[in-house]
C-alpha positions as a printed Julia matrix, in Angstrom:
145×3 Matrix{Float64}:
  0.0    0.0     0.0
  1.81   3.3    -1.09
  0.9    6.95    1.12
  0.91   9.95   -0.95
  2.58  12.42    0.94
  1.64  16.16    0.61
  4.16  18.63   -0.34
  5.02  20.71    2.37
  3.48  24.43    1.94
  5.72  27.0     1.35
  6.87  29.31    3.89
  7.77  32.14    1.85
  6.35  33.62   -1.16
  8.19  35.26   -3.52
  7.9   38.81   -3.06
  8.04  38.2    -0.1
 11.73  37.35    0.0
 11.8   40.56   -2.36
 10.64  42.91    0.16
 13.1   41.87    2.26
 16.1   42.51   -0.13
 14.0   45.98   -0.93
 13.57  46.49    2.76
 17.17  46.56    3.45
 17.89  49.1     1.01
 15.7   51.67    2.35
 16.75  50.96    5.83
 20.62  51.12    5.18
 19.73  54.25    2.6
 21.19  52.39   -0.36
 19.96  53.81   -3.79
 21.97  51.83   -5.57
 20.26  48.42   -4.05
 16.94  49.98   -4.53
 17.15  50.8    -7.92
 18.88  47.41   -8.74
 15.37  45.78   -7.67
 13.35  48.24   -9.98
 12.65  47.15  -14.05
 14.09  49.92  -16.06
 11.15  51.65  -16.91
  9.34  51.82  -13.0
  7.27  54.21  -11.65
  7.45  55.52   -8.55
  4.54  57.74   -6.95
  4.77  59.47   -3.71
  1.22  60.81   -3.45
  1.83  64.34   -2.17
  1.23  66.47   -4.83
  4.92  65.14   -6.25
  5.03  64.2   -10.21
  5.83  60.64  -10.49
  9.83  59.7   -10.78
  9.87  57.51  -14.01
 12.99  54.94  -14.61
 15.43  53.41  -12.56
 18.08  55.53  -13.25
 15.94  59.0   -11.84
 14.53  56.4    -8.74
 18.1   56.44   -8.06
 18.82  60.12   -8.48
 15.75  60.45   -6.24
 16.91  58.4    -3.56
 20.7   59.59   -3.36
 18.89  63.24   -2.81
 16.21  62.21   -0.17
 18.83  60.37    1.57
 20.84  63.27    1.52
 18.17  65.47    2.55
 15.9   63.97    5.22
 17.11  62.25    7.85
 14.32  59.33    8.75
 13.88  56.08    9.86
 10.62  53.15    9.71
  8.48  51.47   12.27
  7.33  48.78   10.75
  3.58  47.79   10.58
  1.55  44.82    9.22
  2.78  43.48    5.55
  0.44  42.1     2.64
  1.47  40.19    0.43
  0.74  38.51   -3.1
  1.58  36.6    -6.01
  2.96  40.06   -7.47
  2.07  42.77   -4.83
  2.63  43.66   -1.43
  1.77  46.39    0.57
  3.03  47.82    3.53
  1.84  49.79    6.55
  4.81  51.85    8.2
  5.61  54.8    10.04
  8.17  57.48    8.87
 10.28  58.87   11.96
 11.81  61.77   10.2
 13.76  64.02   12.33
 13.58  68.24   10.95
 15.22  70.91   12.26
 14.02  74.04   14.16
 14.21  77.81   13.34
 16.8   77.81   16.3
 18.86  75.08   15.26
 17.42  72.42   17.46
 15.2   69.57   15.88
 11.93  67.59   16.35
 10.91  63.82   15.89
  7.49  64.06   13.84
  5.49  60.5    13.06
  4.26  60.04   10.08
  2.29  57.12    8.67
  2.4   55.71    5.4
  1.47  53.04    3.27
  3.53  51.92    0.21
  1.43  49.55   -2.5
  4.26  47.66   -4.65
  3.9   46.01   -7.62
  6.45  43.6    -8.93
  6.39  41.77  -12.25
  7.19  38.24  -13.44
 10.76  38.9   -13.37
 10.68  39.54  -10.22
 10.9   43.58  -10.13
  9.05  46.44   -9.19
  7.39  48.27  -11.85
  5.82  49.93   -9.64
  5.71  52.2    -6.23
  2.9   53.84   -4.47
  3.51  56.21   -1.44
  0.13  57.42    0.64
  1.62  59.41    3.36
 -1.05  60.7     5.92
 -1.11  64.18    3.92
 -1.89  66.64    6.98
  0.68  64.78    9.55
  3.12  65.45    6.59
  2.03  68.89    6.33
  1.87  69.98    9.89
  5.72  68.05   10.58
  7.25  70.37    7.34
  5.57  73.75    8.15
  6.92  73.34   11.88
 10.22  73.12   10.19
  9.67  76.25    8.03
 10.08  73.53    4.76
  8.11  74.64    2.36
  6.39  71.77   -0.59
């Protein structure tokens, strides 16, 4: 008498394993990583009012300056994932200066939809910051946007 045996579910899907490569690029502030894991022709959408940054080689550009000019870390919040999406509930902890040279901590929350295609890169990225937390942390810095 022969058993079938199941297969054993996998543990990890595959962007999945992706957003953890991407994940350490934005967390170490590595543009070169995170454009490495974009298609050439991606889109990435910050939804502020920003125009859209369109190929890998300006995601880059983008990322060298925002690294250069904000000074933030992530709290990380609850992940979805699917065959070719995830999305991903965080919290920006960006740290802005003061008029008088001293700085503040201001929270804001985000949520990034990703979508990657069947070569396993993102075509696409989706930024919803909560708009008036954004707002209110950038005017108490004097930054105009």
């Amino acid at each position: 008498m022969s058993v079938a045996v199941a297969a054993a579910p996998q543990k990890a899907m595959p962007t999945e394993a992706l957003f953890e490569r991407y994940h350490v690029g934005w967390t170490s502030k590595d543009p070169d990583l995170i454009a490495s894991l974009h298609s050439a022709d991606t889109i990435f959408l910050l939804h502020d009012g920003s125009p859209p940054i369109e190929g890998r080689e300006a995601l880059r550009d983008h990322c060298r300056t925002l690294f250069a000019t904000y000074d933030f870390s992530m709290i990380e919040g609850r992940r979805l994932y699917g065959a070719d999406y995830w999305v991903f509930d965080w919290t920006m902890v960006l740290t802005l200066p003061l008029a008088g040279g001293e700085a503040f901590i201001a929270h804001v929350d985000m949520v990034d939809v990703v979508m990657v295609n069947a070569a396993g890169e993102v075509v696409s990225k989706d930024v919803y910051p909560d708009a008036q937390a954004m707002a209110a942390a950038f005017a108490r810095a004097g930054i105009v946007r």
